[in-house]
C-alpha positions as YAML, in Angstrom:
chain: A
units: angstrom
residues:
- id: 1
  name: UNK
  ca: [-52.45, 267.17, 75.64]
- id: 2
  name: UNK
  ca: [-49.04, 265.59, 74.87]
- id: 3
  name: UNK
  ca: [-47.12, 263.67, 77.59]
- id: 4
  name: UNK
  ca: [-44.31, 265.08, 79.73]
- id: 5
  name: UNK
  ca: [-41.05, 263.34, 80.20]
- id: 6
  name: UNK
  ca: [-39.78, 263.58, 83.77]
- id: 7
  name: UNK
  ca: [-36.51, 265.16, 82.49]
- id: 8
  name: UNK
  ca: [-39.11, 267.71, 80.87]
- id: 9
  name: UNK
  ca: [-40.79, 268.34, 84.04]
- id: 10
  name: UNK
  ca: [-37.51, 268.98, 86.04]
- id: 11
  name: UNK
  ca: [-36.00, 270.91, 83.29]
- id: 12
  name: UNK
  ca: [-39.58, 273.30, 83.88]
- id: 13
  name: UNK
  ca: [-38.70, 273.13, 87.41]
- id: 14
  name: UNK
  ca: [-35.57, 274.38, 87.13]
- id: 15
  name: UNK
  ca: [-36.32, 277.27, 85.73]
- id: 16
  name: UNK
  ca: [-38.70, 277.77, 88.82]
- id: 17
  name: UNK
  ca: [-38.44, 280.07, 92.28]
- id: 18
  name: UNK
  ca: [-39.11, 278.59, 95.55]
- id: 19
  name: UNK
  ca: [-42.34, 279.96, 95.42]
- id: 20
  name: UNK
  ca: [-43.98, 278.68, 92.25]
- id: 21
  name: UNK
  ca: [-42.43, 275.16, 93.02]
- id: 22
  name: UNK
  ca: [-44.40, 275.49, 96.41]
- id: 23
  name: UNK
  ca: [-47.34, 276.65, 94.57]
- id: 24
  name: UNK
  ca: [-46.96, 273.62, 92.00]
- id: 25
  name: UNK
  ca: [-46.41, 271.17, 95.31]
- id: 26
  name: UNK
  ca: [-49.67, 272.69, 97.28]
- id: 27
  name: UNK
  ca: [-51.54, 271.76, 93.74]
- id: 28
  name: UNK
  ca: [-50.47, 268.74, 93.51]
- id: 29
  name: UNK
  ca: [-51.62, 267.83, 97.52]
- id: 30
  name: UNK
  ca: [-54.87, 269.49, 96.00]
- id: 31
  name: UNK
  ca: [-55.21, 267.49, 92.76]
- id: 32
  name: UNK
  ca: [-54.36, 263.82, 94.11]
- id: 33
  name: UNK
  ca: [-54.25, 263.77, 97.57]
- id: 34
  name: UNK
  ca: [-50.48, 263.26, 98.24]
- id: 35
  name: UNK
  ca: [-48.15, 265.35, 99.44]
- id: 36
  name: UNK
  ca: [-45.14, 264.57, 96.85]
- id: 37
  name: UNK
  ca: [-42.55, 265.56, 99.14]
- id: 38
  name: UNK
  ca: [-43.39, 262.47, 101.46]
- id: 39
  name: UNK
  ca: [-42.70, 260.70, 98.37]
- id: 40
  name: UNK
  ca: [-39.52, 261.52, 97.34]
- id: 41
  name: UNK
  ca: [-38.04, 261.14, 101.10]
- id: 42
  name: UNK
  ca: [-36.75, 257.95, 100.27]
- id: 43
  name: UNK
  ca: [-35.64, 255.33, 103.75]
- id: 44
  name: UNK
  ca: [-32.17, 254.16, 102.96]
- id: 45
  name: UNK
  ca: [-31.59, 250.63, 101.99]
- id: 46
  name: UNK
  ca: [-31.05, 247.79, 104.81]
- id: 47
  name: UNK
  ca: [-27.71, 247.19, 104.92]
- id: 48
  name: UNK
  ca: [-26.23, 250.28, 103.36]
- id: 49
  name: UNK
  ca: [-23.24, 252.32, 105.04]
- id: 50
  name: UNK
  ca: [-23.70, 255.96, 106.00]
- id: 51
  name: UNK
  ca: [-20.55, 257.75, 105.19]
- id: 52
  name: UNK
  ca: [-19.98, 260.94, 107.59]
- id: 53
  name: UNK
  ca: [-17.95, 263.12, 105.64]
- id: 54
  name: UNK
  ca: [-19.13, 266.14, 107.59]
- id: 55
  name: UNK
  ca: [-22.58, 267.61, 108.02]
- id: 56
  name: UNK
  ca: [-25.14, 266.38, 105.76]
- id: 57
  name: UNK
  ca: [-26.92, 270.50, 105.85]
- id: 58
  name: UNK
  ca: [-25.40, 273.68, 105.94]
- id: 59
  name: UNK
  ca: [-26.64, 277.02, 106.13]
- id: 60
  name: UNK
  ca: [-25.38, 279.37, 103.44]
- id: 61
  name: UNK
  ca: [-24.61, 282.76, 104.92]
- id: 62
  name: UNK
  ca: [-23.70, 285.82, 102.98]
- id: 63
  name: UNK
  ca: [-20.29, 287.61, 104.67]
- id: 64
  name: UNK
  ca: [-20.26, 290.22, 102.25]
- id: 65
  name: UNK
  ca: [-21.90, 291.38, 99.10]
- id: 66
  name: UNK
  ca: [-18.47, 292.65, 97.44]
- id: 67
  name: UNK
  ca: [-18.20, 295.20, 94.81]
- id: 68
  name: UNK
  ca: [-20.44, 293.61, 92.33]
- id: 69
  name: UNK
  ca: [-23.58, 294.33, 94.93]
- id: 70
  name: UNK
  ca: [-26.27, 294.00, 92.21]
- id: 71
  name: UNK
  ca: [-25.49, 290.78, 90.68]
- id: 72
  name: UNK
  ca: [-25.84, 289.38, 94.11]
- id: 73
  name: UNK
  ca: [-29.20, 290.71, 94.94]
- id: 74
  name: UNK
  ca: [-30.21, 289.27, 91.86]
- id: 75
  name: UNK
  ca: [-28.69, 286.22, 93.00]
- id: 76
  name: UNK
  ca: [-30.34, 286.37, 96.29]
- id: 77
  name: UNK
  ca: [-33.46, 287.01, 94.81]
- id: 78
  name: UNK
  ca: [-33.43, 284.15, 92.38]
- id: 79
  name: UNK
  ca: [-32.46, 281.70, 94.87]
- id: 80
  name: UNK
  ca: [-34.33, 282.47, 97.81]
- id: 81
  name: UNK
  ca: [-37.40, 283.71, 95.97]
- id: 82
  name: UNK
  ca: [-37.89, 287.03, 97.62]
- id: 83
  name: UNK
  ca: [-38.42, 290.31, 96.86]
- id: 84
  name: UNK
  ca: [-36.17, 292.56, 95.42]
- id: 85
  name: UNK
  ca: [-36.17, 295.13, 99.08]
- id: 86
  name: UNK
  ca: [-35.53, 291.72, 101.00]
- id: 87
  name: UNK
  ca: [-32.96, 290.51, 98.87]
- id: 88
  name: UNK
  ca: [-31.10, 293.98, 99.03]
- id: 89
  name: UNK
  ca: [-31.59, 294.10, 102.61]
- id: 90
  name: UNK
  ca: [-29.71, 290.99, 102.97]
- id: 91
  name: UNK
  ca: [-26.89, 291.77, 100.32]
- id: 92
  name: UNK
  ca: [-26.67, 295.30, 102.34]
- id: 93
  name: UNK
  ca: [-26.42, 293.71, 105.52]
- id: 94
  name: UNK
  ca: [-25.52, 290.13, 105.35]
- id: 95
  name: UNK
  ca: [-27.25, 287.19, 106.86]
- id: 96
  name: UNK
  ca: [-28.38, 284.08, 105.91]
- id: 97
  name: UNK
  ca: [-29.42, 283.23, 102.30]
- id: 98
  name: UNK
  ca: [-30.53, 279.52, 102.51]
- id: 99
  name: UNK
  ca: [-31.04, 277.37, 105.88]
- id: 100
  name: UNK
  ca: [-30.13, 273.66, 105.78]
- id: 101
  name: UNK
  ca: [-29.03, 272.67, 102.05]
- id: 102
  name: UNK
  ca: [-27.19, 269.81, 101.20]
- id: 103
  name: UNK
  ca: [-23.27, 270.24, 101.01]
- id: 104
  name: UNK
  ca: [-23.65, 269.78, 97.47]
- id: 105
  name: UNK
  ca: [-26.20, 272.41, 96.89]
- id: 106
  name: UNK
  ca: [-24.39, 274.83, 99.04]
- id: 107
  name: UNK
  ca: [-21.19, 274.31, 97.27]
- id: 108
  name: UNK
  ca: [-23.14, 274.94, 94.24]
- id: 109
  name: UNK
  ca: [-24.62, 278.20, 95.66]
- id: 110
  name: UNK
  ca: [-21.25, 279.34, 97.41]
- id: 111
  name: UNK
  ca: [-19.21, 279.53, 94.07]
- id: 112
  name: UNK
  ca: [-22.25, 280.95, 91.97]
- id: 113
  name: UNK
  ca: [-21.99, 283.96, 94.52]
- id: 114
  name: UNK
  ca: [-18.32, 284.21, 94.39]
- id: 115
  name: UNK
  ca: [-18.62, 284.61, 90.75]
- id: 116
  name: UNK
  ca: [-20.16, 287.24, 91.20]
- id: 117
  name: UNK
  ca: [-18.06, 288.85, 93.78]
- id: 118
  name: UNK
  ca: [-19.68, 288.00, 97.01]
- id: 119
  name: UNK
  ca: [-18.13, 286.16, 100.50]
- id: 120
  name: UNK
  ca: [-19.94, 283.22, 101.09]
- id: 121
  name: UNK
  ca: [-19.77, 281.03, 104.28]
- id: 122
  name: UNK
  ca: [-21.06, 277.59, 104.99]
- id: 123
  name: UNK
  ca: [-21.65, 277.11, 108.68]
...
């Protein structure tokens, strides 16, 4: 069996929903005995500065859906990994989409929803 690079594997993850990367996280507790999202919380360094440029998670809450309402739900569903009645159920009635993302990840989430027409706000 040929070798994965790590970009290779996160490229595959990428491509992933919430959902089969759990599934691929429970198997790897299963396989080796380590829960690989103990691993990658990393301690910062002694010495380093925490900048406080705001909060460090947001919730991403959907306002509105907008005129483009499919897109979204296809949005919803692809990011949150749900079904397709849950994901219309929240595009119908608003809500929250994703609870405690990094800024940077809800920025990134906030104007791939307004592309497709939706309000988006970060609380």
């Amino acid at each position: 069996m040929a070798k994965l690079s790590a970009k290779e594997i996160i490229d595959s993850l990428k491509e992933m929903t919430l959902l089969e990367i759990k599934e691929v996280v429970d198997l790897m507790k299963e396989e080796f005995g380590v829960d690989p999202s103990a691993v990658a919380v990393a301690a910062p360094q002694a010495g380093a500065e925490a900048t406080n440029d705001g909060p460090s998670t947001v919730d991403v809450v959907l306002a509105s859906a907008g005129a483009n309402k499919i897109a979204v739900i296809k949005i919803i569903k692809e990011v949150t990994g749900l079904g397709l009645g849950d994901s219309k159920a929240i595009a119908d009635n608003g809500g929250v989409i994703k609870e405690k993302v990094s800024s940077d990840e809800a920025n990134e989430l906030k104007a791939k929803f307004e592309e497709a027409g939706a309000t988006i706000e970060l609380k």
